[in-house]
C-alpha positions as CSV (number, residue, x, y, z in Angstrom):
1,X,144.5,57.3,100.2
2,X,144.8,53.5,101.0
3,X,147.5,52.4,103.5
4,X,149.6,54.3,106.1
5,X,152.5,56.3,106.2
6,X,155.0,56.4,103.2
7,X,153.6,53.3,101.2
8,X,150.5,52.4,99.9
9,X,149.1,49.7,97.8
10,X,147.1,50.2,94.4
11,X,145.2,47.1,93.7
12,X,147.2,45.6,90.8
13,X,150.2,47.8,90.9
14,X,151.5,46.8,94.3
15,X,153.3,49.1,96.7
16,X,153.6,53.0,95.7
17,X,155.6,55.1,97.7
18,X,155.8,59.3,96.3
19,X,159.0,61.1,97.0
20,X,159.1,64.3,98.7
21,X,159.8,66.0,95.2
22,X,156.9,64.5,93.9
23,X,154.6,65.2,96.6
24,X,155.8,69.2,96.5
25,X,155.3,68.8,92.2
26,X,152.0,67.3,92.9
27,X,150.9,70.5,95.1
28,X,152.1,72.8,93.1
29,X,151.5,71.6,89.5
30,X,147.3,70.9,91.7
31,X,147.5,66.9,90.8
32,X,145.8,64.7,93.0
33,X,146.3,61.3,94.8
34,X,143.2,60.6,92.6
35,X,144.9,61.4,89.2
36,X,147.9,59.9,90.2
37,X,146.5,56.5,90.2
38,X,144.3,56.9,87.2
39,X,147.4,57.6,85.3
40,X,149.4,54.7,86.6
41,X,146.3,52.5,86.2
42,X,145.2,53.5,82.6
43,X,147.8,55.6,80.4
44,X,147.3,56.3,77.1
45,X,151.5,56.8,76.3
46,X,154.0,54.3,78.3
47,X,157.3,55.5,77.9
48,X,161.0,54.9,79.3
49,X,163.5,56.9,80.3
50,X,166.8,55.2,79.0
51,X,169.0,58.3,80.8
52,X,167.2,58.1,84.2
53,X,165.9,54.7,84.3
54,X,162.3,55.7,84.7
55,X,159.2,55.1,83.1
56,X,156.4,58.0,82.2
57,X,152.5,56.8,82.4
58,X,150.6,59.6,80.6
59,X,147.0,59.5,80.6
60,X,146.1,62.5,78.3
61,X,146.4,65.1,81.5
62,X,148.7,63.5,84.3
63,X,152.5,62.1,83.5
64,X,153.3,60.1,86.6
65,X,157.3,59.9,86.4
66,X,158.4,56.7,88.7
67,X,160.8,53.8,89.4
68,X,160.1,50.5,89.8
69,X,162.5,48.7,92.6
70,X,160.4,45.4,93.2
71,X,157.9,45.4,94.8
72,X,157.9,49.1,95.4
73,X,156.9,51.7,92.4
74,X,158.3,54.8,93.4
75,X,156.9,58.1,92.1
76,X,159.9,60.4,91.4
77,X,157.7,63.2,90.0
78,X,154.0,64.3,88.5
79,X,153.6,66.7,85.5
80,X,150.8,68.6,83.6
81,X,150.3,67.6,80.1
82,X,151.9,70.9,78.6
83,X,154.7,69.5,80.7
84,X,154.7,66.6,79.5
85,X,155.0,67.4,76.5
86,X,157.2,70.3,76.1
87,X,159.8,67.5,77.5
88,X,159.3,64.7,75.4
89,X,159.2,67.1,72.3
90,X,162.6,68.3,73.5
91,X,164.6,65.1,74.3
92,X,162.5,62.2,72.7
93,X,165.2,61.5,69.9
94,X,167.9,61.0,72.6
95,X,166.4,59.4,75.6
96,X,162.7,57.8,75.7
97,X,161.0,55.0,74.3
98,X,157.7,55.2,73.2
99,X,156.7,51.5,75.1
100,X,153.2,51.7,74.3
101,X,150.8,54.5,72.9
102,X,147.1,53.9,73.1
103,X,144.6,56.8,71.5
104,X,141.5,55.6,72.8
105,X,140.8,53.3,69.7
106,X,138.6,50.1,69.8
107,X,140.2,47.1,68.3
């Protein structure tokens, strides 16, 4: 993983810094660094979490839960996509926003 210690910088999405509850989701849920990144970088559903004040990148297989405190985008927590969404199903009406949805279409 690029950079040292806690923080790292993506190329385009600036410093990233994964919680301890993320890292222990990330081994336990088997989600790389790797898909981390690729989720951040190219999701196909953008959502926010109006209760929590976090945004969701989901890229069909990875939902990378994080905050963004400028200039630091801190990963709270990664889930599977039957994670995913069993959660959004569950409390989509009350607390996300859909901010952008992309299902692989060319325009």
């Amino acid at each position: 993983m690029p950079g040292t210690g806690k923080h790292w910088i993506i190329p385009g999405i600036r410093y990233v810094r994964i919680t301890r509850h993320a890292r222990e989701r990330m081994k336990q849920r088997r989600v790389s660094e790797q898909e981390l990144i690729e989720a951040l970088r190219n999701p196909l559903e953008h959502a926010y979490d109006k209760a929590n004040d976090v945004y969701i990148a989901f890229n069909g297989s990875v939902a990378v839960v994080y905050a963004y405190h400028p200039p630091i985008i801190e990963i709270v927590t990664v889930l599977r996509e039957k994670e995913y969404r069993h959660l959004v199903k569950r409390l989509s009406n009350r607390r996300y926003k859909l901010i952008r949805q992309d299902m692989g279409q060319d325009n």
